[in-house]
Predicted model as a PDB file, atoms N, CA, C, CB and O in Angstrom, pLDDT in the B-factor column:
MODEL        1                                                                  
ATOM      1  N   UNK A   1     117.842 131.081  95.413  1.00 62.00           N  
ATOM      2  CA  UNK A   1     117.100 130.004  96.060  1.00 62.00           C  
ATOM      3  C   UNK A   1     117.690 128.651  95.649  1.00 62.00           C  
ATOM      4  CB  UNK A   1     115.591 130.079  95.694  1.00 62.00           C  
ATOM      5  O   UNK A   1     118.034 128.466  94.481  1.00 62.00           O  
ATOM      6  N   UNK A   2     117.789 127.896  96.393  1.00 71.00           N  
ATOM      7  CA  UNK A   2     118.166 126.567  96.697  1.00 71.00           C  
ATOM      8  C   UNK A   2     117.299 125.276  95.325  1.00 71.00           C  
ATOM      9  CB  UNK A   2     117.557 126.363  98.567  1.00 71.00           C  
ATOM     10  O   UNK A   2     116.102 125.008  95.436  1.00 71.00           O  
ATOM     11  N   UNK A   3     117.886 124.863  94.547  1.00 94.00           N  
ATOM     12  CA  UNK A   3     116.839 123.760  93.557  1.00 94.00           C  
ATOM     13  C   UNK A   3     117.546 122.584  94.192  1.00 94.00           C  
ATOM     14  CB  UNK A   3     116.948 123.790  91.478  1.00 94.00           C  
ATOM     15  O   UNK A   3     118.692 122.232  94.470  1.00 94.00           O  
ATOM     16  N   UNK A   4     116.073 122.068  94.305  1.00 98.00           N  
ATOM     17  CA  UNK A   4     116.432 120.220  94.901  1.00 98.00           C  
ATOM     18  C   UNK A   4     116.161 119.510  93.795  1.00 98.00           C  
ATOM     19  CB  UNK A   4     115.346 119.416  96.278  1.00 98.00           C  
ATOM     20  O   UNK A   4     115.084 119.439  93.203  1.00 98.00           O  
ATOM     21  N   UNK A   5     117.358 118.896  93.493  1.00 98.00           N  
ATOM     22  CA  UNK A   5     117.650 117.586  92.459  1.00 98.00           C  
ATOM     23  C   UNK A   5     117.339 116.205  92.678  1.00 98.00           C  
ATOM     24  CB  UNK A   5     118.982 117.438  92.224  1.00 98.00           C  
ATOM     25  O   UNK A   5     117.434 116.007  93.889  1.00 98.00           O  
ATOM     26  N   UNK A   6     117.018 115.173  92.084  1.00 97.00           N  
ATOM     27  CA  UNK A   6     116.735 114.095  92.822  1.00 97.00           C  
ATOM     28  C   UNK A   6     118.295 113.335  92.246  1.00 97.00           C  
ATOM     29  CB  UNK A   6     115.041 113.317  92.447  1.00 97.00           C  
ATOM     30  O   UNK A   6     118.286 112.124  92.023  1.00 97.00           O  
ATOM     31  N   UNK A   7     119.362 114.004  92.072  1.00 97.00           N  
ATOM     32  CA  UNK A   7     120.522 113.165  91.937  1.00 97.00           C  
ATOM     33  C   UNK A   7     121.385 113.884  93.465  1.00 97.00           C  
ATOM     34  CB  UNK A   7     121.405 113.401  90.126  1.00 97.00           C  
ATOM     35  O   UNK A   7     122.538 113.514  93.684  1.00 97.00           O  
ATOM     36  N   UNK A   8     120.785 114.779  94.314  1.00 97.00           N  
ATOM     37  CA  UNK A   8     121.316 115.037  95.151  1.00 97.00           C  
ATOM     38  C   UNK A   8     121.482 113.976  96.741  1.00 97.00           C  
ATOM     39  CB  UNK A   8     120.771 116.167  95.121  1.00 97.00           C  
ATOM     40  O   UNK A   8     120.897 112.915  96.523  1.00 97.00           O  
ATOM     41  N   UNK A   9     121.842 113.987  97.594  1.00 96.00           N  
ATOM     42  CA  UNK A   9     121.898 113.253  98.327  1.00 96.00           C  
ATOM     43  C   UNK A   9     120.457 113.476  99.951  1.00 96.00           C  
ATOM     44  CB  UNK A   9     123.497 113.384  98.475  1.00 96.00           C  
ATOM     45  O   UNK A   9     119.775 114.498 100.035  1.00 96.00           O  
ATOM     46  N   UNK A  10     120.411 113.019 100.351  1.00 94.00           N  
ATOM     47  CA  UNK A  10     119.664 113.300 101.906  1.00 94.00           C  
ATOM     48  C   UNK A  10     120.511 114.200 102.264  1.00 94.00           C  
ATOM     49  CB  UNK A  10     119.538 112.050 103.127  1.00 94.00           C  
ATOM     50  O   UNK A  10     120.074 115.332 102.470  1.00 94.00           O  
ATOM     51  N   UNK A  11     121.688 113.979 102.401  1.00 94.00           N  
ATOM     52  CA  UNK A  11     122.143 114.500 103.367  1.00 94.00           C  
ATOM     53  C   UNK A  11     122.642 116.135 102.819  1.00 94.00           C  
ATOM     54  CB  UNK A  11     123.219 113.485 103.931  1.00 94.00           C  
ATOM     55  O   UNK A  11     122.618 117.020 103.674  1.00 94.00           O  
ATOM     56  N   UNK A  12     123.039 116.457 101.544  1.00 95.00           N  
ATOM     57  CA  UNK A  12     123.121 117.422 101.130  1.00 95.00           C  
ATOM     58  C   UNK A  12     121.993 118.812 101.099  1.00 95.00           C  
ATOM     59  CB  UNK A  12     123.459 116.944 100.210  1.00 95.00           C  
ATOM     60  O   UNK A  12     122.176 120.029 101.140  1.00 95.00           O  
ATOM     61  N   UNK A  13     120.650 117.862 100.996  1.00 96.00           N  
ATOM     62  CA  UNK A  13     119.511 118.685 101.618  1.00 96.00           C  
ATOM     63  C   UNK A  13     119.641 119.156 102.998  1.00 96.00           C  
ATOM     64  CB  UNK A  13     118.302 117.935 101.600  1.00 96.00           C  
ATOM     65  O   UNK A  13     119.669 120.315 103.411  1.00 96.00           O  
ATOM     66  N   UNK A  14     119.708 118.164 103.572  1.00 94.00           N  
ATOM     67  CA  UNK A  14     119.738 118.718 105.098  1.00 94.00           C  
ATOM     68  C   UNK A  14     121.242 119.386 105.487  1.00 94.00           C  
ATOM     69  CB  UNK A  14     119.410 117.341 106.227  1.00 94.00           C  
ATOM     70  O   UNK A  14     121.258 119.468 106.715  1.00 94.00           O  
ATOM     71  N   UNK A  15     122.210 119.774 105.061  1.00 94.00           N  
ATOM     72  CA  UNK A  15     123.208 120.536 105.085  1.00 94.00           C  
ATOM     73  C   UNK A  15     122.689 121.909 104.613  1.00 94.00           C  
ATOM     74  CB  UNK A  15     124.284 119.959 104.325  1.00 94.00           C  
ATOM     75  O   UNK A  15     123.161 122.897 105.175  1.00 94.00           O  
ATOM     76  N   UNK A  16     121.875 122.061 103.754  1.00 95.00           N  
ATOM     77  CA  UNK A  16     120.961 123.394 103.367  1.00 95.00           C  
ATOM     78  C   UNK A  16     120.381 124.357 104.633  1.00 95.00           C  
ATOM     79  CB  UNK A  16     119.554 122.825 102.525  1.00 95.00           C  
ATOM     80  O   UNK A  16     120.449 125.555 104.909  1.00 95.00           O  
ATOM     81  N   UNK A  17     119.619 122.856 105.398  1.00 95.00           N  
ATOM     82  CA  UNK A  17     118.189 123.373 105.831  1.00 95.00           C  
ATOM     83  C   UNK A  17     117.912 122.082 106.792  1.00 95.00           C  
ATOM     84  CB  UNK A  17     116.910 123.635 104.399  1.00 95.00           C  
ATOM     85  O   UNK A  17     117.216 121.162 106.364  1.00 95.00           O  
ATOM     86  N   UNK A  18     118.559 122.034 108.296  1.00 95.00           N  
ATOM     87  CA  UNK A  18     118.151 120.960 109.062  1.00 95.00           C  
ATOM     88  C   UNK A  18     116.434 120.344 109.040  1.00 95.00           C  
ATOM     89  CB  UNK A  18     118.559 121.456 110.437  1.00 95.00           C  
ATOM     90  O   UNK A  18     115.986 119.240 109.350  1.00 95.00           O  
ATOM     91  N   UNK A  19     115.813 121.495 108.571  1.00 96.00           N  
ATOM     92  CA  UNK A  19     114.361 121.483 108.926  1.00 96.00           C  
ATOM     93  C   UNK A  19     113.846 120.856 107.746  1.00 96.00           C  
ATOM     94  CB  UNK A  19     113.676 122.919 109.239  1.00 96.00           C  
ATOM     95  O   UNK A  19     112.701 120.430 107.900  1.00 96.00           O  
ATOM     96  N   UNK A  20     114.433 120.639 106.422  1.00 96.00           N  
ATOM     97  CA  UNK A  20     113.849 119.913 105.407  1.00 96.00           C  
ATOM     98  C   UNK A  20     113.589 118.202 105.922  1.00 96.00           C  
ATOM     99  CB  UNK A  20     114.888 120.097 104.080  1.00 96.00           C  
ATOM    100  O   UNK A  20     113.142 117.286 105.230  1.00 96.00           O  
ATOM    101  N   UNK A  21     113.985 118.164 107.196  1.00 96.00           N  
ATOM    102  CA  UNK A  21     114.184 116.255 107.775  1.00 96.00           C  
ATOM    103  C   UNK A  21     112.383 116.408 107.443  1.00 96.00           C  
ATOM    104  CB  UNK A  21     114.954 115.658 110.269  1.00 96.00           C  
ATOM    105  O   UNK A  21     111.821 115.747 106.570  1.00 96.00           O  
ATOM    106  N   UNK A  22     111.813 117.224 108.173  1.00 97.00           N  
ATOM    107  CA  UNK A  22     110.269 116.807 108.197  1.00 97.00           C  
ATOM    108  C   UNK A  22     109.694 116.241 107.041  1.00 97.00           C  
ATOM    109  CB  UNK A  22     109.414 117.926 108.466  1.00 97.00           C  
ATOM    110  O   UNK A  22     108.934 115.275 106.964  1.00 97.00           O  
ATOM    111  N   UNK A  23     110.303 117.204 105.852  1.00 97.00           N  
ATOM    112  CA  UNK A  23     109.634 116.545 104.182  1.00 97.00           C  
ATOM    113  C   UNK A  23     109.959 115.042 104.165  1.00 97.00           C  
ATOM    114  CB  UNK A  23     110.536 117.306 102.532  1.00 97.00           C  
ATOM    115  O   UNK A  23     109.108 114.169 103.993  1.00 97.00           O  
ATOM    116  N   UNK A  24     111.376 114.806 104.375  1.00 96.00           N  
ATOM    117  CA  UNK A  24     111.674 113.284 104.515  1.00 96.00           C  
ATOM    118  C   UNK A  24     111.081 112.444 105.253  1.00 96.00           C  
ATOM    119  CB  UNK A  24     112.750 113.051 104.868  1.00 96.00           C  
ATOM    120  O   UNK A  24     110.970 111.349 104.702  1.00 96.00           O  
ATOM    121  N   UNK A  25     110.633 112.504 106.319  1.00 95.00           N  
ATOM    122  CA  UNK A  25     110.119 111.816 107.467  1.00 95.00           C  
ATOM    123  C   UNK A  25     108.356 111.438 106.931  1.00 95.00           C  
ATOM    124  CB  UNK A  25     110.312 112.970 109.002  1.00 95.00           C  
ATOM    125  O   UNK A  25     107.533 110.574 107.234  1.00 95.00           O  
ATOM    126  N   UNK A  26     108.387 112.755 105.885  1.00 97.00           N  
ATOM    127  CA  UNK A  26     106.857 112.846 105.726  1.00 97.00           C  
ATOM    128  C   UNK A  26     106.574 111.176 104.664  1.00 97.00           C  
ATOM    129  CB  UNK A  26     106.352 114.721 104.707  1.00 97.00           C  
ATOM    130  O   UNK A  26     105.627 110.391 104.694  1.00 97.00           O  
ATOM    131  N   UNK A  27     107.459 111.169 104.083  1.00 96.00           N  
ATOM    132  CA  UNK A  27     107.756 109.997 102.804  1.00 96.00           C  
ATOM    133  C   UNK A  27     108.278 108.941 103.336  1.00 96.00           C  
ATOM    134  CB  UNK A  27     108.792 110.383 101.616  1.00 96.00           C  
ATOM    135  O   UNK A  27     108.437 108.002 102.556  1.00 96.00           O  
ATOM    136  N   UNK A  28     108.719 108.730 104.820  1.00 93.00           N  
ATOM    137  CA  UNK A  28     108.714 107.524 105.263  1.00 93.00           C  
ATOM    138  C   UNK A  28     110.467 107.579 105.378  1.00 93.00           C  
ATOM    139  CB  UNK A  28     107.858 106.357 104.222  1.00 93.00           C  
ATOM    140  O   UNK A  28     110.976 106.499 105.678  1.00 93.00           O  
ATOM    141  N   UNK A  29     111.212 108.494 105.210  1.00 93.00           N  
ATOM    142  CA  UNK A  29     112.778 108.036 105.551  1.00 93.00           C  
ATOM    143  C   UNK A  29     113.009 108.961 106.679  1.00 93.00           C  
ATOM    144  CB  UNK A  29     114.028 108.260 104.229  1.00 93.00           C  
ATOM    145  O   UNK A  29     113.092 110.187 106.748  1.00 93.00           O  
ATOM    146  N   UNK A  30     113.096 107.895 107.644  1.00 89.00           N  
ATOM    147  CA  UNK A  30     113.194 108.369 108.763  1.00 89.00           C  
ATOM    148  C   UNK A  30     114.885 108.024 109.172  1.00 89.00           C  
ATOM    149  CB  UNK A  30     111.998 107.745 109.664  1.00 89.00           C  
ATOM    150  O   UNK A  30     115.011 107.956 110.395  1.00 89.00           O  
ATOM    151  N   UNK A  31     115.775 107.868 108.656  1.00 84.00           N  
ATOM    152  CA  UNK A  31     116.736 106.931 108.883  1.00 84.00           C  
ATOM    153  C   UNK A  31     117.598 108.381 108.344  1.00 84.00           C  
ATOM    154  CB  UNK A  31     116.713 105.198 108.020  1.00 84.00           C  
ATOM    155  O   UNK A  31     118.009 108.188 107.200  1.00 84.00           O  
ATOM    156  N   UNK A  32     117.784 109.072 108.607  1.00 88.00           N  
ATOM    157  CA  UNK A  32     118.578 110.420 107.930  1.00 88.00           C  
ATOM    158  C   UNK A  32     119.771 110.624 108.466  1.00 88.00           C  
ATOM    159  CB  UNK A  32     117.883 111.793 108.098  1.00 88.00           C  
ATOM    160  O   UNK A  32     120.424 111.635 108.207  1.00 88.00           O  
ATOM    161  N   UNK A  33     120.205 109.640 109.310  1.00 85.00           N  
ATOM    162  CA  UNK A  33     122.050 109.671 109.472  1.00 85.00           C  
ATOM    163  C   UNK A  33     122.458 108.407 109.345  1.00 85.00           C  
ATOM    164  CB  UNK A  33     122.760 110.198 110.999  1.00 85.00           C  
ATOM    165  O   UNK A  33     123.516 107.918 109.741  1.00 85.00           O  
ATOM    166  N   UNK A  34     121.494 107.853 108.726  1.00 85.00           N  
ATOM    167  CA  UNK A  34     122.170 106.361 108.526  1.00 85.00           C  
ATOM    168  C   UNK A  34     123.535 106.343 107.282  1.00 85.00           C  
ATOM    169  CB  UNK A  34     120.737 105.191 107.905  1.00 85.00           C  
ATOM    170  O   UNK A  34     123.467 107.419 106.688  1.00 85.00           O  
ATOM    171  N   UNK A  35     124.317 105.775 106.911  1.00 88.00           N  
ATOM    172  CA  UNK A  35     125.368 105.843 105.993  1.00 88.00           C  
ATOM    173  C   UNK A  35     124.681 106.458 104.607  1.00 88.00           C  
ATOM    174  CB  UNK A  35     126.064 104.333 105.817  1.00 88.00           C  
ATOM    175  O   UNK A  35     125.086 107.363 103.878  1.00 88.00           O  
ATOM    176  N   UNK A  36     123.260 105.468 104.500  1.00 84.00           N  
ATOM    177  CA  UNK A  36     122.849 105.594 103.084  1.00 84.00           C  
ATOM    178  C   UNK A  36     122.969 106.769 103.069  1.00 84.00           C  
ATOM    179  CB  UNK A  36     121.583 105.133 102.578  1.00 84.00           C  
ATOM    180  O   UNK A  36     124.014 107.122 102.522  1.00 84.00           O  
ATOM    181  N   UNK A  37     121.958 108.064 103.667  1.00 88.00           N  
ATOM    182  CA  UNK A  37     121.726 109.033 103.652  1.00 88.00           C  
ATOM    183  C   UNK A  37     122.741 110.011 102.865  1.00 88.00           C  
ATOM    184  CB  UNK A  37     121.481 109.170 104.775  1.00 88.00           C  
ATOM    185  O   UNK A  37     122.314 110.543 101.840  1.00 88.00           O  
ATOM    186  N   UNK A  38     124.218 110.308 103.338  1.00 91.00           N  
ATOM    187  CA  UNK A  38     125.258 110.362 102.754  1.00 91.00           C  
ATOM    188  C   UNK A  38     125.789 109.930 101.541  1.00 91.00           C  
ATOM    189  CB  UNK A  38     125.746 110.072 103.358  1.00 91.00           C  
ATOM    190  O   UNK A  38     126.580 110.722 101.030  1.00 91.00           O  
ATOM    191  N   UNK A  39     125.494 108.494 100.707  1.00 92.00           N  
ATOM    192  CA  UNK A  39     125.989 108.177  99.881  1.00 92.00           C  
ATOM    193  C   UNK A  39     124.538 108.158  99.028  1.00 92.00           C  
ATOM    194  CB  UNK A  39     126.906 107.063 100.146  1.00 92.00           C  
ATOM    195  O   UNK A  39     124.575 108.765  97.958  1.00 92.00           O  
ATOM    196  N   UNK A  40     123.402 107.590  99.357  1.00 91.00           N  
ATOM    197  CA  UNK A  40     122.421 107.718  97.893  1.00 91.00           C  
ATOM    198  C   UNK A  40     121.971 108.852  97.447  1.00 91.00           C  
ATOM    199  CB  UNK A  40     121.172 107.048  97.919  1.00 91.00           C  
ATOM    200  O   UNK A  40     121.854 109.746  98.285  1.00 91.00           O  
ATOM    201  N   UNK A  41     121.683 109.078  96.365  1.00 95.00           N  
ATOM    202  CA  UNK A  41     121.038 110.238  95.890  1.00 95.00           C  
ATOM    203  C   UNK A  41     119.486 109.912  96.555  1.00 95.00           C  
ATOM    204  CB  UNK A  41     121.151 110.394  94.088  1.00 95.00           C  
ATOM    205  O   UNK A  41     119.134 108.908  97.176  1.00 95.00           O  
ATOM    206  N   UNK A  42     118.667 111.171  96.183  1.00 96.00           N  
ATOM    207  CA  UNK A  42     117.306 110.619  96.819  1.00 96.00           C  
ATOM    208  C   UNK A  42     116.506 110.150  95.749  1.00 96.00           C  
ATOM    209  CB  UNK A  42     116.447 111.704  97.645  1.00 96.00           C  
ATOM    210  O   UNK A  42     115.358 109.929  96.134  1.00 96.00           O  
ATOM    211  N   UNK A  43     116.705 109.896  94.443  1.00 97.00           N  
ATOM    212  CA  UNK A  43     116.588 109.278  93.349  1.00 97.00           C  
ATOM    213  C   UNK A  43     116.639 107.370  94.100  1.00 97.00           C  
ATOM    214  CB  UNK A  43     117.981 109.940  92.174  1.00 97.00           C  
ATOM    215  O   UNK A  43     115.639 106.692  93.865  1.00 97.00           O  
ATOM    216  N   UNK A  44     117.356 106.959  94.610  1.00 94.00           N  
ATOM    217  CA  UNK A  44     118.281 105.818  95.133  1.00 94.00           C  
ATOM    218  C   UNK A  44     117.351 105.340  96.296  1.00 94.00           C  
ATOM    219  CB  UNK A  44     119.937 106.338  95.677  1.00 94.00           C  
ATOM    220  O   UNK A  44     116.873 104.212  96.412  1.00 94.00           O  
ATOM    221  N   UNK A  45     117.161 106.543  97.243  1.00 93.00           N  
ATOM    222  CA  UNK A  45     116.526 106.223  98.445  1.00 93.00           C  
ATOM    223  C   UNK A  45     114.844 105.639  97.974  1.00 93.00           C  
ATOM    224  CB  UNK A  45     116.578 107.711  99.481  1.00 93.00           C  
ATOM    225  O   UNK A  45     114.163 104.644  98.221  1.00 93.00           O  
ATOM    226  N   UNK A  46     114.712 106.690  97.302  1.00 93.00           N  
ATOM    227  CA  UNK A  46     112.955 106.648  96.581  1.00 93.00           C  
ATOM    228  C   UNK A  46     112.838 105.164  96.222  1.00 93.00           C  
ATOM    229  CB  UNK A  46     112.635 107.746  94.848  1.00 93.00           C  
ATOM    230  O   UNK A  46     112.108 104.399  96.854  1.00 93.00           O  
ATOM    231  N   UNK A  47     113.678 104.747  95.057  1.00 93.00           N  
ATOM    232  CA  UNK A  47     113.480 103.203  94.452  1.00 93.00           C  
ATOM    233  C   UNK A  47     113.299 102.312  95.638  1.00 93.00           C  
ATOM    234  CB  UNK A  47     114.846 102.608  93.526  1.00 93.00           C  
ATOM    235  O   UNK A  47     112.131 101.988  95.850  1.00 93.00           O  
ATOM    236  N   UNK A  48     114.462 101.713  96.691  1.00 91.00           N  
ATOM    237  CA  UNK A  48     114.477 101.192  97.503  1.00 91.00           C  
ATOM    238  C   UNK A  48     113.273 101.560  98.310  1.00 91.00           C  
ATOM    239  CB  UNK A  48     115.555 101.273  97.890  1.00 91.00           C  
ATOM    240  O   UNK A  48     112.427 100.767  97.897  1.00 91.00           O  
ATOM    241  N   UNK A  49     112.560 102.504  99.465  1.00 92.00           N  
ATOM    242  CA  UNK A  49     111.461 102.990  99.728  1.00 92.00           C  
ATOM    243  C   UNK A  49     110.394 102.802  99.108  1.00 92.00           C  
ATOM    244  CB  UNK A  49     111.560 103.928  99.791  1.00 92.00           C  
ATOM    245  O   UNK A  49     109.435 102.516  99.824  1.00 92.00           O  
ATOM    246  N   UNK A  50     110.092 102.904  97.263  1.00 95.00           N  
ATOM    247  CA  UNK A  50     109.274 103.119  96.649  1.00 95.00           C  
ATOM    248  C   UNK A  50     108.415 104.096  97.206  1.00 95.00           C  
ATOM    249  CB  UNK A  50     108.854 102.139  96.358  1.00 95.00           C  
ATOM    250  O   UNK A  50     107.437 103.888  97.924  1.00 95.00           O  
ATOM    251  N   UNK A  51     108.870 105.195  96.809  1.00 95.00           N  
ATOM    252  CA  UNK A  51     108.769 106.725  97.236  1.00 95.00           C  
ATOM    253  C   UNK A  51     108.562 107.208  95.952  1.00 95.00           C  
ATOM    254  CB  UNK A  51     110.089 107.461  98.016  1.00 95.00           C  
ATOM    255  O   UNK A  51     109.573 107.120  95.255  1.00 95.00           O  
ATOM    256  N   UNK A  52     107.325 107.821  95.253  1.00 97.00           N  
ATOM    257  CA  UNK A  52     107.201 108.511  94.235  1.00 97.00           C  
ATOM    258  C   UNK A  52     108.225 109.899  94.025  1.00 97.00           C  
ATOM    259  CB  UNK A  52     105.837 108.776  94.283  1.00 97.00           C  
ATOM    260  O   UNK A  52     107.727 111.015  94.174  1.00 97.00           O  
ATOM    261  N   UNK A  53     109.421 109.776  93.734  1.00 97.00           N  
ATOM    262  CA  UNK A  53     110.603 110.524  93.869  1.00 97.00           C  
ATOM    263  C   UNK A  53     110.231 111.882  93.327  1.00 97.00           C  
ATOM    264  CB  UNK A  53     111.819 109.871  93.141  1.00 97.00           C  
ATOM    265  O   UNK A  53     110.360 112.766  94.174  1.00 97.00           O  
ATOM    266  N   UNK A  54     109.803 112.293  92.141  1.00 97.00           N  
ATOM    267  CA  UNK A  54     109.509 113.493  91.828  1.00 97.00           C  
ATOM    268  C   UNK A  54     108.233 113.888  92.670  1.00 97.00           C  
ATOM    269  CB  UNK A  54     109.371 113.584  90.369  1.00 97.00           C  
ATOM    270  O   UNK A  54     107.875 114.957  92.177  1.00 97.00           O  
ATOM    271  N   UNK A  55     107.573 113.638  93.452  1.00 98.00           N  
ATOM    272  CA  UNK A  55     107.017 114.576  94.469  1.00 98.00           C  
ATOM    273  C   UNK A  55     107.012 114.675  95.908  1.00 98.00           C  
ATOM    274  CB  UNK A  55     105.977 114.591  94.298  1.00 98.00           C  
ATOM    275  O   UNK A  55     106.213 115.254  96.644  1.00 98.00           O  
ATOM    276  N   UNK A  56     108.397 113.782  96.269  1.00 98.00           N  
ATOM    277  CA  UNK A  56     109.398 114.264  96.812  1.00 98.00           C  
ATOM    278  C   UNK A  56     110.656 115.164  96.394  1.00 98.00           C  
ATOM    279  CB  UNK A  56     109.689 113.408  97.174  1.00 98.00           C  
ATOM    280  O   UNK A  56     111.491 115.353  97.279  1.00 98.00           O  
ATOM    281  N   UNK A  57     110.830 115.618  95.402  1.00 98.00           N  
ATOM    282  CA  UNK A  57     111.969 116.893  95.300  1.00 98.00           C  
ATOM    283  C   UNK A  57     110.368 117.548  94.788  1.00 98.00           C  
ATOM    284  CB  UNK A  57     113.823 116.828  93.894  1.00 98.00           C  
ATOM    285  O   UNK A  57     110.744 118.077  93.742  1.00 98.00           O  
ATOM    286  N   UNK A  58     109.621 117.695  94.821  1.00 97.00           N  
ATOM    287  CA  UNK A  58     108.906 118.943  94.655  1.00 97.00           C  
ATOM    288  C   UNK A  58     108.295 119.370  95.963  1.00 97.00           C  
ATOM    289  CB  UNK A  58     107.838 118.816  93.587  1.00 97.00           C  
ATOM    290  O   UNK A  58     107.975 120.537  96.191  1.00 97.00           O  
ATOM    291  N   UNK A  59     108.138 118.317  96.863  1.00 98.00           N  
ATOM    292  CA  UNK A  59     107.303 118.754  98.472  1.00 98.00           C  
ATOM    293  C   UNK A  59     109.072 119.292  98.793  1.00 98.00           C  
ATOM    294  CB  UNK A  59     106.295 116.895  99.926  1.00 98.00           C  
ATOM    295  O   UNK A  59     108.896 120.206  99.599  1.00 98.00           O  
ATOM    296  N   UNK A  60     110.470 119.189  98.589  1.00 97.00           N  
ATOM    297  CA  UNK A  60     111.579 119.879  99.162  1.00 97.00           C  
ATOM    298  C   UNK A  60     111.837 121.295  98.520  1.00 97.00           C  
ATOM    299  CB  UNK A  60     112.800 119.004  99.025  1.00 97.00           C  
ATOM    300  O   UNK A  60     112.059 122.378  99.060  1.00 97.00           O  
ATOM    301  N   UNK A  61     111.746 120.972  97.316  1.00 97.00           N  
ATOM    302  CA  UNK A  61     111.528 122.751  96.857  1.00 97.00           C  
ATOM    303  C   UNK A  61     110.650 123.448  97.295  1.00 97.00           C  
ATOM    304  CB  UNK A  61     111.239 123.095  95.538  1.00 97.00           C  
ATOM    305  O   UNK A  61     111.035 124.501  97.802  1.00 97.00           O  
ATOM    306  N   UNK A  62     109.576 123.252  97.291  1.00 97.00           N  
ATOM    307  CA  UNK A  62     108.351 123.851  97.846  1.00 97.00           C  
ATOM    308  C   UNK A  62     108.719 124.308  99.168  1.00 97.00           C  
ATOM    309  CB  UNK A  62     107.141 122.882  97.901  1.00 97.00           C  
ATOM    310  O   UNK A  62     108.619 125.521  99.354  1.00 97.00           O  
ATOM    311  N   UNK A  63     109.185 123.479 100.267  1.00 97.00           N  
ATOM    312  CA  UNK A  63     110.124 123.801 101.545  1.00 97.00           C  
ATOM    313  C   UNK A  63     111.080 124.873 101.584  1.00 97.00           C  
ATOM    314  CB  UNK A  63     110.931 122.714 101.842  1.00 97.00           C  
ATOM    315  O   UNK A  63     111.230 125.561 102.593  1.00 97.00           O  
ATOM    316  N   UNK A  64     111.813 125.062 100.390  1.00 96.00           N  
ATOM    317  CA  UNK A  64     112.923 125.913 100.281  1.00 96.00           C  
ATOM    318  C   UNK A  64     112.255 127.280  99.624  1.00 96.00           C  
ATOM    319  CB  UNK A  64     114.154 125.190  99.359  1.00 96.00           C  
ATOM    320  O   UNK A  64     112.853 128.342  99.797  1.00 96.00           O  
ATOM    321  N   UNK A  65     111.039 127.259  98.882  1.00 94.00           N  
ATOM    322  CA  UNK A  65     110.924 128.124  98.194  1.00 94.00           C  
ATOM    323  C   UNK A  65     110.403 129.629  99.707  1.00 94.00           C  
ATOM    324  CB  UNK A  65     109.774 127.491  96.823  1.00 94.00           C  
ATOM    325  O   UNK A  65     110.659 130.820  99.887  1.00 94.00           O  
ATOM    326  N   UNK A  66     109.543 128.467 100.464  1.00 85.00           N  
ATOM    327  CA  UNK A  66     109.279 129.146 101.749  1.00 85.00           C  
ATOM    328  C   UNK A  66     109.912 129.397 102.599  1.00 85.00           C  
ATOM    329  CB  UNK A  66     108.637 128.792 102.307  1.00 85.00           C  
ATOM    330  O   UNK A  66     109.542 129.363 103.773  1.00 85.00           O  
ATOM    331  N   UNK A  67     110.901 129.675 102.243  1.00 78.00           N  
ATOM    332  CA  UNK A  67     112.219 129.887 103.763  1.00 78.00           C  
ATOM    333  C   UNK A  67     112.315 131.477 103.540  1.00 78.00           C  
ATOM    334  CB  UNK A  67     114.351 128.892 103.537  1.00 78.00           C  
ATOM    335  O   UNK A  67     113.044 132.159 104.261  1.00 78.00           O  
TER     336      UNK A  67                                                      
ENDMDL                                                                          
END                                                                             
């Protein structure tokens, strides 16, 4: 099974699992082919957003654990 890191990127999630976009979308990053996506970790995205980051990689594991 798949562990989501919060030093991983957006876009590396969704290279997993197109369908993890919904967890993202759910936290307000709706922007998932924008450049950032590719280059920030979601550690990166969270700060900027102010996105409580660890329960966002736990609502994406939780996603993966159910696949």
């Amino acid at each position: 099974m798949a562990k989501i890191t919060e030093d991983m990127t957006i876009m590396d999630v969704l290279r997993m699992d197109r369908e993890a976009a919904a967890v993202f979308m759910k936290y307000g990053l709706h922007c998932l082919g924008c450049p950032g996506a590719t280059m920030e970790s979601i550690a990166d995205a969270g700060k900027v957003h102010g996105i409580d980051v660890s329960k966002l990689v736990e609502d994406l594991n939780k996603h993966f654990e159910n696949k």
